[in-house]
N, C-alpha and C positions, 0 to 999 in steps of 0.2 A: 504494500500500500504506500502511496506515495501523499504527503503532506502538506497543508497549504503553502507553510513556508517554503518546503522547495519547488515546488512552482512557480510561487510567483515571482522569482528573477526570469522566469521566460516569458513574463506578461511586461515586465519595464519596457526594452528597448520598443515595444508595441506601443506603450503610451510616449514613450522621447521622440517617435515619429512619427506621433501625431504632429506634431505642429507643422509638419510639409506636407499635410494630408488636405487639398483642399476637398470642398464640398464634393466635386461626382466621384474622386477617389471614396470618399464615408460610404457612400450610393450605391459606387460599385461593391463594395466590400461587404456593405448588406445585403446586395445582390448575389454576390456569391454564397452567404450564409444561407441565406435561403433555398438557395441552388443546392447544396450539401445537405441539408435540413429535408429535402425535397427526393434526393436519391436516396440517403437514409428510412424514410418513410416507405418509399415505393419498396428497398433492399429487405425490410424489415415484412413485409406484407408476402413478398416475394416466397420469402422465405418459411413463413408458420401457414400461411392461408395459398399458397398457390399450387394448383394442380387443374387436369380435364376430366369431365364426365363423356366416356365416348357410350355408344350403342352403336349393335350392328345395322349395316343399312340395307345391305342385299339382300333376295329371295331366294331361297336354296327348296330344291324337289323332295320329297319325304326320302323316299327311297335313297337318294345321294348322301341325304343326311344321315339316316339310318348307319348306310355304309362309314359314313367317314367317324360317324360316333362309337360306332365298333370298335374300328381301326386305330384311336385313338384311345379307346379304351383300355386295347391290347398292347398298347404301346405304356401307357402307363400306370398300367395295373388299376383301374379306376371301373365300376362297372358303370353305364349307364344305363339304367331303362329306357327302352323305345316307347316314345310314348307316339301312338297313332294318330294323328293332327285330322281331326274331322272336317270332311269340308262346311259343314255348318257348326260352327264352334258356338257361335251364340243360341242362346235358348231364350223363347220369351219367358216371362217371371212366370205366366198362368198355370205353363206348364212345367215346370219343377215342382219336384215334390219339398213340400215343406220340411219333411223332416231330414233332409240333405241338404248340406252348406252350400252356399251361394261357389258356382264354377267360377275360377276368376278369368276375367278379362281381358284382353289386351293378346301383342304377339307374344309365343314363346320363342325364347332363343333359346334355352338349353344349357343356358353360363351358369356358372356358379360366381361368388363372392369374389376366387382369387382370379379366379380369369377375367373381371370386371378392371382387377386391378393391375394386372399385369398389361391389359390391354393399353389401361389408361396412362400406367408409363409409359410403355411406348409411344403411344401417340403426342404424350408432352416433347418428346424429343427426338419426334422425326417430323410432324408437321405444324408443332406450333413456330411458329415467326421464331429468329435469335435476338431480334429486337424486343419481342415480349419479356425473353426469356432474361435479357443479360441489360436490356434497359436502367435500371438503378445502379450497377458496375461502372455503367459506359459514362452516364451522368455523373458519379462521384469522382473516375477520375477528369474528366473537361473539368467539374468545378476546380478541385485540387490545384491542376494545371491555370485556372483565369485567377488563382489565389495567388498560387506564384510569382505568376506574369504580374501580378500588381506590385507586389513587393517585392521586385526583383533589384530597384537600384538602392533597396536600402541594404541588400547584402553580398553586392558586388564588390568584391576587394576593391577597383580604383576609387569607384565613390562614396561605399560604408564609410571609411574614416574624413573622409573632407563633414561627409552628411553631419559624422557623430561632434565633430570638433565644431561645428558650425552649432549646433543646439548646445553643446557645453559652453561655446559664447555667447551664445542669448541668454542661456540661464544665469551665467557671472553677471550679465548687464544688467539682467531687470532683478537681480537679487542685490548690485550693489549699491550702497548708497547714494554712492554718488551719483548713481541713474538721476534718481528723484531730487536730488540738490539741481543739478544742472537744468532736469526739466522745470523746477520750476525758478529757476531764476527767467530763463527765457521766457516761463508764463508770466511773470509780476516784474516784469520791466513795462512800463508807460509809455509813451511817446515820447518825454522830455527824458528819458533815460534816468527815473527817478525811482531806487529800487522799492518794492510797497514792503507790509512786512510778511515776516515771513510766519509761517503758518501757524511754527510754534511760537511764537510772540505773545499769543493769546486772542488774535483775530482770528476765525477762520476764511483760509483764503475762497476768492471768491468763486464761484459754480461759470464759468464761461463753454461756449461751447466748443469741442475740440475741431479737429481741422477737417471736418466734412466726413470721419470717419463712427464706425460704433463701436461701441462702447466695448469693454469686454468683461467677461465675468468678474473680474478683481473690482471690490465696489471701492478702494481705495487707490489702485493704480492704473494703469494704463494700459496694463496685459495681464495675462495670467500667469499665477507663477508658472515657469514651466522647471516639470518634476525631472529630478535625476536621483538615481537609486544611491541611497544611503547621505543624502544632503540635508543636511539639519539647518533651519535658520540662526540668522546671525545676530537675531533679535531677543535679546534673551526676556523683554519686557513685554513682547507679546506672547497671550499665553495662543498653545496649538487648538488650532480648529476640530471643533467639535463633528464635524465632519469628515467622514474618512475617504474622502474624495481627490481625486488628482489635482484639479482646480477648483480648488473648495472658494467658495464664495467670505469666507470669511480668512482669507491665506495670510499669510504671514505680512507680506507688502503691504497690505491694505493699510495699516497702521501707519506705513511711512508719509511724510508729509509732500501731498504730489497736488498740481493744478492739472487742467487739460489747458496744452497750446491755448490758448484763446486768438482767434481770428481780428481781435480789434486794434493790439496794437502791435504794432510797426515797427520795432526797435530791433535792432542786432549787437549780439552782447558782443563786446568787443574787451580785450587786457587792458587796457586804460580808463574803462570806466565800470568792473564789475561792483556786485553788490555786494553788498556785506553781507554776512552770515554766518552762524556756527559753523565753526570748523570742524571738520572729523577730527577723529581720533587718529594715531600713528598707524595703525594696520589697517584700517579702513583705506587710507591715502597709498600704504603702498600699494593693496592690492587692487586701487583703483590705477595704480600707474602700472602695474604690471600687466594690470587689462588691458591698456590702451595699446602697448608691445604686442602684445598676443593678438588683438585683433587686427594690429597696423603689417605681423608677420601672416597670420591669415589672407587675408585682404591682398596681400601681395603673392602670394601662392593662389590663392583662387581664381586670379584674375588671368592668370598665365594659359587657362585652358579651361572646355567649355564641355567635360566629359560626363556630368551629371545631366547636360540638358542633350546630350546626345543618348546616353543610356535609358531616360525619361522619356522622348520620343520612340525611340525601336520599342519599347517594350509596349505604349500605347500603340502602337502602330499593330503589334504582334496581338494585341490584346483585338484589336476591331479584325484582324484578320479571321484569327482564331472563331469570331463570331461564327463568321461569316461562311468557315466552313464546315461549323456545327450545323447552323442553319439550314448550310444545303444539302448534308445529309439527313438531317430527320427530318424534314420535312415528307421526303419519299416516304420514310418506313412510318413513317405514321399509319398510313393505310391498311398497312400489314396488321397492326394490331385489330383483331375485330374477335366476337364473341364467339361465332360458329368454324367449324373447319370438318373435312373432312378429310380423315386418314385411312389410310391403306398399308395396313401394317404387312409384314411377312408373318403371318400368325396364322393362314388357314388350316394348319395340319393340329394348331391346339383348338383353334374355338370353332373351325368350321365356317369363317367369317372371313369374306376377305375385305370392305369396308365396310368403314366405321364411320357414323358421324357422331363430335366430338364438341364439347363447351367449355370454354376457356372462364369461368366465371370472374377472373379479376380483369378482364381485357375494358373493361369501361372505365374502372379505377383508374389501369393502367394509362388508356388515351388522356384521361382529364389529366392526369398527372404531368404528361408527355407534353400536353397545351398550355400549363403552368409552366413545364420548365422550357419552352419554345419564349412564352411572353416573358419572361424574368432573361434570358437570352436576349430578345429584342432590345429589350429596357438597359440592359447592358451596354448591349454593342451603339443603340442612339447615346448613351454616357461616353463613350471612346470615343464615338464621331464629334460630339462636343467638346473634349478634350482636344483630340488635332485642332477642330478649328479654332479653341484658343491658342494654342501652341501656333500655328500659321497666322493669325492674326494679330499676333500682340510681339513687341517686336522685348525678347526675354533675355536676350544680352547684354543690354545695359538695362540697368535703375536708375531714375532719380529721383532724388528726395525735393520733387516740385511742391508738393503742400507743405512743407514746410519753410520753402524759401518764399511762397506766397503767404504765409501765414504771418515770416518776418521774425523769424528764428531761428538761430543755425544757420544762418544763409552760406555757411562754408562747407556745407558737408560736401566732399566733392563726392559725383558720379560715379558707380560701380559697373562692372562687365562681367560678362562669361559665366563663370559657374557660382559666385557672389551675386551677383545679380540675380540669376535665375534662383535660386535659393531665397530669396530676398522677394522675388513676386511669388513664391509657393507661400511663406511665411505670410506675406497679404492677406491671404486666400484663406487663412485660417482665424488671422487678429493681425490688421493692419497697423496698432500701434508698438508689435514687435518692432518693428524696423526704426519706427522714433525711437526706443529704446538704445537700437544698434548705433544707431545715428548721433547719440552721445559720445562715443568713442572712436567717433570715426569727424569727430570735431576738433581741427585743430587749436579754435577759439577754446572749447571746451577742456583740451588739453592743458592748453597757457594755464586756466583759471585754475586746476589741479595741482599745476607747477608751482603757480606763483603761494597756493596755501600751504602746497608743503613748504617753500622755503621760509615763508613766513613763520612756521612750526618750531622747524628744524635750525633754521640758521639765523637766530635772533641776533641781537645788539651786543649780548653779553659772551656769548661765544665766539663772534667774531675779533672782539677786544681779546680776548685771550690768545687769540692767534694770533696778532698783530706781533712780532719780533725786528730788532733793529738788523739793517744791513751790512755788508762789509764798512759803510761811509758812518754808522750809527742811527741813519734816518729809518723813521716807522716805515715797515715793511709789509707787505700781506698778499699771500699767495692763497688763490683757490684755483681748484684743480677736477675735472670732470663733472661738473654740475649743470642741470639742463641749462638753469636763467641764473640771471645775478640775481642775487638775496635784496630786498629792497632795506632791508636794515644796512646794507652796505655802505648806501651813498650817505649814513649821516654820522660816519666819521670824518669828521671836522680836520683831525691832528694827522690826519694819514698820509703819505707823502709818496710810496712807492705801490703801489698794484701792480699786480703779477697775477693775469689770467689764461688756464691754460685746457686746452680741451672743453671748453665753454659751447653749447650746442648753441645757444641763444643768448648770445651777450650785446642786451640792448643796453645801450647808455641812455636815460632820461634824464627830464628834466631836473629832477633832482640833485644830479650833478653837481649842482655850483652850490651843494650845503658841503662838499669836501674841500674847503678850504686851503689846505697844506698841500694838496694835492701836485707836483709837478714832474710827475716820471710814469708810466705807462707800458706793460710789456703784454701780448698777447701772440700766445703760444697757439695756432691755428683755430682760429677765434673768428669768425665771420660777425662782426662786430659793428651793429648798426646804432647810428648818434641821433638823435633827435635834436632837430634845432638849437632849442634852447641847449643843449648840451656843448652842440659842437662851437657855441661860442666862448663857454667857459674855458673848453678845451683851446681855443683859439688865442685867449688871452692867457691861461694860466701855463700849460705842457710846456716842459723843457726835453725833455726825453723821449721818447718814442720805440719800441721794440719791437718789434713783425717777425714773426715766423710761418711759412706759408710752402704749401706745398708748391705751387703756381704765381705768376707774377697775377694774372686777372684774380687772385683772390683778396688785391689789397683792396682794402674798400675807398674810396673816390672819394671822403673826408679826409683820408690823407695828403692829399695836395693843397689844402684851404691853410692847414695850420698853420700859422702865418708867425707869431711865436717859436716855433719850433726849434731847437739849436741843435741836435744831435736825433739821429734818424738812423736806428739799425735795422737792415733787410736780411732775413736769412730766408732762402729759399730758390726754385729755380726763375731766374730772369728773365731768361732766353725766350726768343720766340719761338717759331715753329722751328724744325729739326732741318740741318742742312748748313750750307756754308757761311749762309747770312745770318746768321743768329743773331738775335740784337735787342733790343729796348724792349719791354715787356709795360714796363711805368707807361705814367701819365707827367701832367708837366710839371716842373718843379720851379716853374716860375712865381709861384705865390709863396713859396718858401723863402722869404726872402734874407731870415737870421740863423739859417741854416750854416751849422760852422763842422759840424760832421757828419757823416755821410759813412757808415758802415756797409759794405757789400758781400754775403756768405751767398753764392752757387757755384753751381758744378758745372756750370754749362753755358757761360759767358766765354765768346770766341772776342768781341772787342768794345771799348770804351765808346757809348754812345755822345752823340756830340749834345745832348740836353744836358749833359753836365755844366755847360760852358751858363745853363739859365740861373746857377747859384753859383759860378766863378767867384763874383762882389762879395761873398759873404763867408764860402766854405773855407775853410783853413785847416780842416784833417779830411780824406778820404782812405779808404782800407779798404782793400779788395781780395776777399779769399775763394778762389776758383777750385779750390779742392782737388786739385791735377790737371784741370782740363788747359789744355794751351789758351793761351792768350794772345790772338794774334796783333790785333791791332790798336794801337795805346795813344792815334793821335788825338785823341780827344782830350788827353792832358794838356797840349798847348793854349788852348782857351781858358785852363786854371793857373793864372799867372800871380794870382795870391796864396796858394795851397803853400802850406806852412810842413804840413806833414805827411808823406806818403808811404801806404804800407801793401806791398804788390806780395802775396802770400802765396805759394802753391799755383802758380802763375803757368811755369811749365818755360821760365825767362831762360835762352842761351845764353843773350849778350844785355848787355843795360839798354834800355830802349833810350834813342837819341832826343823822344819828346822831353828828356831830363832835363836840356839842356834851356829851356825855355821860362824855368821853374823858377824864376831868378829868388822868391820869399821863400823858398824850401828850406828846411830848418832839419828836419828829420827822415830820411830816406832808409825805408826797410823789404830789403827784397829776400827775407830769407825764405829759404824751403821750397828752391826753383833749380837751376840746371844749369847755373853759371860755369862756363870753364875759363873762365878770361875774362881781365880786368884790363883790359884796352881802353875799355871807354871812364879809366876815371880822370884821364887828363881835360877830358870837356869836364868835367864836373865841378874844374877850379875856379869858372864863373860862376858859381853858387857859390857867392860871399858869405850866404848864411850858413852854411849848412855846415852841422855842430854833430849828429848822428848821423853814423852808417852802420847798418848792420846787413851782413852778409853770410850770415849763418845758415847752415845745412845745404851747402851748394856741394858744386865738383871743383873748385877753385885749385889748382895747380902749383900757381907762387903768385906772388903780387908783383905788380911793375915798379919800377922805380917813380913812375909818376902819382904813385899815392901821396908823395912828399908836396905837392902840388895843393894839398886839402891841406890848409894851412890853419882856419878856423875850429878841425877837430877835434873834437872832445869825444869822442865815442866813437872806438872800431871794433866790428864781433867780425870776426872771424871765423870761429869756431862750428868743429865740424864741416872739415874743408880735409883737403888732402898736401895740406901746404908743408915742402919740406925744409924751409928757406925764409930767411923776413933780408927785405933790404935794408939797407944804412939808410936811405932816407925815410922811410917808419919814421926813427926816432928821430928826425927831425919836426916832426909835430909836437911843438912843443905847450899846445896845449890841450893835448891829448890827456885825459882824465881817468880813462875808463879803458881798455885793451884784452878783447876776451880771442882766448887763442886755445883753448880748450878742442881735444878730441882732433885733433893731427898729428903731422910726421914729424912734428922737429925734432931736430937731437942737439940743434945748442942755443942757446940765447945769447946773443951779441950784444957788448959791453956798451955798444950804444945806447941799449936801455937807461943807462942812468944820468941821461941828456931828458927824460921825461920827468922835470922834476914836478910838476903839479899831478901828475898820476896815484892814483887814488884805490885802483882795483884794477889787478892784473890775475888772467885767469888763465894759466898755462898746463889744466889737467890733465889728464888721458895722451900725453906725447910719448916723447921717448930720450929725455932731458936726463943726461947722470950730473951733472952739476949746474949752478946757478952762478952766474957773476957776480964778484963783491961790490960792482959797481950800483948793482941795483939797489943795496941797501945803502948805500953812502948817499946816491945822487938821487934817491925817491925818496926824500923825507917824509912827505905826506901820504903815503903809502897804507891804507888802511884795512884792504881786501885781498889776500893771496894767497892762491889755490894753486898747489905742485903736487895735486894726489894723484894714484897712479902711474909715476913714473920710475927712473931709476938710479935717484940722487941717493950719492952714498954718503954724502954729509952737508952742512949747510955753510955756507962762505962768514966769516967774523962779519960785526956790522949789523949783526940781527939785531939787538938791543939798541939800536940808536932810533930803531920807528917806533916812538912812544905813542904817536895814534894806532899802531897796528889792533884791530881786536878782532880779526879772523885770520888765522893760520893752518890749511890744511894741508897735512903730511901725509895721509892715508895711502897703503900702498908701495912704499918706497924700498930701497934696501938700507937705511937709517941703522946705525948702529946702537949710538947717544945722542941725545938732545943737547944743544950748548946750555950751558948754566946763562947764556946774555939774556936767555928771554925772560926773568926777571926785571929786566926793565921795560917790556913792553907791556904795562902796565891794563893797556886797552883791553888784553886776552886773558882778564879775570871774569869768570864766571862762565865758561867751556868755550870760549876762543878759540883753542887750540883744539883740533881735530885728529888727534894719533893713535896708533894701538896701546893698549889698556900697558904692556908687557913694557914698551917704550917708554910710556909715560914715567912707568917707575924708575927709569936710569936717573931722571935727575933726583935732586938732594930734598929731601921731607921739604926740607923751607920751601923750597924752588913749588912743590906740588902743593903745598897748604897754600900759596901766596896765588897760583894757578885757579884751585877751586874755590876761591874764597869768593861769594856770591856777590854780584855785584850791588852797589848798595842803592841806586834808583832804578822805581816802580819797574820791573818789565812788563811792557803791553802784551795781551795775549794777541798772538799772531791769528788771524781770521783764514780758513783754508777757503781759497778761492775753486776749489775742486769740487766740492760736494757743497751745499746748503747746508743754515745750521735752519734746525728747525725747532719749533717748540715744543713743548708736550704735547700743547691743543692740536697744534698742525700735524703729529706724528698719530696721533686717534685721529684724525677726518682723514689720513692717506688709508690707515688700515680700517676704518669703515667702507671707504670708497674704493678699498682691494685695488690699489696701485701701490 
């Protein structure tokens, strides 16, 4: 025996597809009920009450009879009496005698009981019709089969699960709160966009009438709830309905606070002017935002192909077929069935009979039955023929949600197609305010208003202060990081000075804007980032800084050319235009920039210097260009910057120094490292640059230098380092106000005594060479001497004269074949408090004094060194990365 409760999981997915059941599907499905109900019946009668009455019909001669009763007798041991057949069988009454029973009647045949019966099997199954016979069989399976066919796309592997995912999102819609928040904000806005109150205020809202549609059983919402097996409401203060119905009239929803659309007024909610109202709860809100994903990854799957309205067609199509050639077979056999018949069995050798006429006694039950299930047929198949011609006349590939963008609500819901669509007019066809329900979440207005409460929630005033940390510079800092919208508590920090917004879906700037005060720096990490007026003039007056990161140059937004304020402007991203030779300007113009004094440039894919640079010539004074490997062909767009103060050509892909140098006459600072230099030809033009105080030429292929470096008479700064240099000329040290000399990471194996002609030299970095001794002249003639790096090489001791550079306070030895340390450094007073950089084993050669006078800590504050390589981050900001699983 089998239980209610295991049953009834196979009656759910029955009631979850309902809701794409319209009307002549109900119809039809009753129709088939009663089709099976109908075979059943006839099967059942067939079975306890069906059978023939035959009697013989022929005239047989006495004597033939006699004979074959014999014969038959002899054969089966059976005797019969002959009985004499008079030819006047009848007697009138007068003449019988009374006291002898009445003769009876009628013909004799001579049967007995089992030969009646034996007869009248046969004759069931050789001359009654097989339509008589197998009628209620033939009916049960065609219904079976028009059962199937109806419900065939709900268990079709491609379209079961679209179907099932489809009614699991109608049910999260009209079960979540947020359904009914949103419908009725767009109910109780007014014309003048004045929100009314809201229901649970203590008014009740008002009875309007909805958008031309009916009503539907829920007397409190807008649809019925629709059932899914084992879903409990999320209501804990409504109690369950006393009803144990699928869409019970009293359901759970009903309690929530809902208007209908009303048709009168005209308003479009819009993120700038919603209404107030109680906010949900935290889980309400996420699982509202989780719905909107689910149905926006729906929606997008569904749209891509139209295999539910094609599986929904074949199978109406198969279903009116199917009528049609039910239809044309019974109608023939219908005739067959009738009440008389006459058979002719093979049986004259038992009964002496060779036909028989015979009575089908159910054959009239049968016809009526046959005529019921012919008209329940008919009624069908005209249901399938109205079916195609909705399906041919209504055009089911797209939806739109027109009554509601005429009703003046939601007017964004955009338009659906394909198998969304077509799902979406079945769902009509059962309770047309389903799809206003869907229609919630398919709002991208409706979306905003979700966003903007949760962040209002979530991202208050007080936790954002807590994240606010100072920068490398000390200035209030504040970074957010994958968030759909900016927090509106944001803009009204006053004291805030740096923003840093990154991965921001929706980063609008409002009005608001001009209550941050301090505000002057700006970074946005692929941020499609839109200003609103009033915003973009705060920003106009106030931004000093600027930071872009963009996958593409068309992503900068067309506010950034206005900033008219602007001093420093960093690009990272690709510039370039389309692929090919000409690669070029991506920007727009930079002529409103007009306090523009830096210009940062980070891609991969700039081949040359557009000449718009020349429209902030007047103002620029640093440019920096990092091309991340890709060659740089063409660089004359530098001679139109005849005021650039600093230029830094990075991963450029440079062989020779580009001759636009020569043009640069304000150049102050020139940095082409981390390019393909092998020759330094070109630095005798460079001696027209009066100013120019830095060169750095680090990470090249550089060979040796010319003797024309001696020509840069103004320098104070030469990197070298990381070259291949085996050799320094005599006139090097003719720059005599050269400061700075980083020679790190080359071939040299000696340094020439002219070093000590560099007497304002300051930091010399001679690491990673192949140097066994140092000239004493460096310490005599570089007094001011205060940075010196000899690690990694192969000095076997240090030259006298170490002790006379009392500013020295970095001395690295790391590396060396050093035996002893001189007792002189003692006096270089500056390399108290780890100065000095040597092995632990080293260190101990010199004298206790010498290493207590060494580590004695130095006696003012040391600042803590800020790592410019990673972020510091605060407490608050390290819980919102790992909330937001970055």
């Amino acid at each position: 025996m089998f239980s209610l409760s295991e049953l009834s999981p196979l009656s759910e997915p029955q009631v979850s597809h309902r809701l794409l059941k319209p009307w002549w599907e109900v119809f039809m499905d009753y129709l088939v009920m009663l089709m099976l109900m109908l075979s059943v019946i006839a099967g059942t009668l067939l079975l306890s009450r069906d059978g023939v009455v035959c009697l013989p019909s022929d005239s047989l001669d006495p004597a033939e009879l006699q004979s074959d009763v014999q014969s038959a007798s002899t054969q089966t041991h059976i005797s019969l009496t002959s009985v004499p057949i008079s030819s006047d069988i009848q007697r009138p009454d007068s003449l019988r005698d009374p006291a002898q029973p009445p003769t009876p009647q009628g013909r004799r045949t001579n049967l007995d009981f089992q030969q009646y019966v034996y007869v009248s099997h046969v004759c069931h199954h050789e001359s009654l019709p097989w339509y008589s016979r197998f009628f209620p069989y033939v009916a049960l399976l065609q219904s079976l089969l028009l059962l199937a066919s109806g419900c065939f796309w709900f268990h079709f592997p491609r379209t079961s699960a679209r179907i099932e995912h489809f009614i699991a999102i109608l049910g999260k819609c009209t079960e979540s709160p947020w359904t009914s928040r949103a419908l009725s904000r767009a109910a109780q806005m007014d014309a003048t966009g004045r929100p009314v109150e809201e229901a649970g205020s203590g008014q009740p809202p008002s009875q309007s009438p909805s958008l031309g549609r009916r009503s539907s059983l829920d007397s409190g919402t807008d649809s019925p709830q629709i059932p899914r097996p084992g879903c409990v409401s999320a209501l804990p203060s409504v109690p369950p309905s006393p009803c144990p119905s699928i869409h019970s009239c009293s359901s759970s929803l009903s309690s929530l606070p809902f208007c209908p659309v009303s048709t009168a007024p005209k308003y479009t909610m819009t993120p700038s002017n919603p209404p107030r109202a109680a906010c949900l709860d935290r889980s309400d809100g996420e699982q509202a935002r989780a719905l909107f994903e689910r149905v926006r990854k729906f929606r997008a799957h569904c749209e891509t192909s139209d295999i539910i309205f094609q599986v929904y067609r074949l199978q109406t199509v198969f279903k009116v077929l199917m009528v049609v050639l039910i239809l044309s077979y019974t109608a023939p056999l219908l005739e067959s069935i009738s009440f008389s018949h006459t058979c002719q069995p093979q049986v004259h050798a038992l009964t002496g009979y060779s036909s028989f006429h015979c009575t089908h006694h159910l054959a009239p039950v049968l016809r009526h039955l046959v005529l019921t299930y012919m008209t329940l047929l008919c009624l069908f198949g005209l249901l399938g023929i109205y079916a195609l011609r909705w399906i041919c006349n209504r055009s089911l590939w797209s939806y739109s949600f027109q009554r509601l963008h005429e009703a003046g609500s939601m007017r964004d819901v955009p338009d659906l197609c394909n198998d969304l669509a077509f799902l979406l007019h079945m769902a009509d066809q059962y309770d047309p305010l389903l799809a206003q329900r869907l229609a919630v979440f398919l709002s991208p207005v409706s979306e905003t208003c979700l966003l903007e409460e949760n962040l209002e929630r979530n991202w208050g005033i007080d936790r954002l202060r807590c994240m606010i940390s100072p920068d490398a510079h000390g200035r209030p800092s504040l970074q957010l990081v994958a968030l759909p919208r900016l927090p509106p508590a944001l803009f009204s920090l006053s004291q805030l000075e740096v923003l840093k917004l990154e991965l921001i879906t929706d980063a609008k700037l409002p009005a608001p804007l001009s209550h941050m005060t301090s505000l002057r720096e700006l970074h946005l990490y692929h941020c499609t980032a839109e200003v609103e007026p009033a915003a973009l003039a705060v920003l106009q007056e106030r931004l000093d800084r600027l930071h872009l990161t963009f996958s593409h140059g068309s992503e900068i937004p067309a506010w950034v050319y206005t900033l008219r304020g602007l001093q420093e402007l960093h690009l990272i991203g690709r510039l370039s235009g389309e692929s090919g030779m000409h690669r070029g300007w991506a920007l727009g113009s930079l002529r409103q920039l007009r306090h523009l004094r830096v210009l940062v440039l980070r891609s991969g894919m700039l081949q040359r210097l557009p000449g718009e640079l020349g429209e902030v010539a007047g103002s620029l004074a640093r440019l920096e260009v990092h091309n991340e490997g890709a060659r740089l062909l063409a660089l004359t767009g530098l001679r139109r910057l005849a005021g650039l103060e600093e230029l830094m050509l990075h991963a450029c892909q440079l062989e020779r120094l580009p001759s636009a140098l020569l043009g640069l006459a304000s150049l102050r600072n020139l940095d082409v490292c981390h390019n393909c230099l092998r020759t330094l030809e070109e630095l005798l033009g460079l001696q027209h640059l009066r100013r120019l105080a830095h060169l750095r030429l680090a990470h090249n292929r550089v060979l040796a230098v010319p003797a024309s470096v001696g020509a840069l008479r103004n320098l104070e700064l030469l990197d070298l380092s990381h070259n291949q240099l085996r050799a320094l000329p005599p006139t090097l040290f003719t720059l005599r106000r050269l400061r700075c000399l980083l020679l790190a990471s080359n071939l040299l194996e000696e340094l020439p005594a002219e070093v000590g002609a560099l007497a304002l030299l300051v930091e010399l970095d001679l690491s990673a060479n192949q140097l066994e001794q140092l000239p004493p002249e460096l310490f005599s003639g570089c007094p001011r001497l205060s940075n010196l790096a000899v690690a990694h090489n192969s000095l076997g001791a240090l030259p006298p004269g170490l002790g006379t550079l009392t500013q020295l306070s970095k001395l690295d030895l790391v590396g060396n074949c050093l035996v002893s340390l001189p007792a002189e450094l003692e006096g270089c007073i500056g390399l108290q408090g780890g100065g000095l950089l040597v092995e632990d084993w080293l260190l101990h050669s010199l004298p206790p004094r010498i290493r207590e006078f060494l580590s004695r800590p130095v006696t003012s504050a040391s600042s803590r060194l800020d790592s410019d390589g990673f972020p510091a981050f605060s407490t608050a900001q390290w819980r919102f990365l790992s909330e937001s699983q970055i």
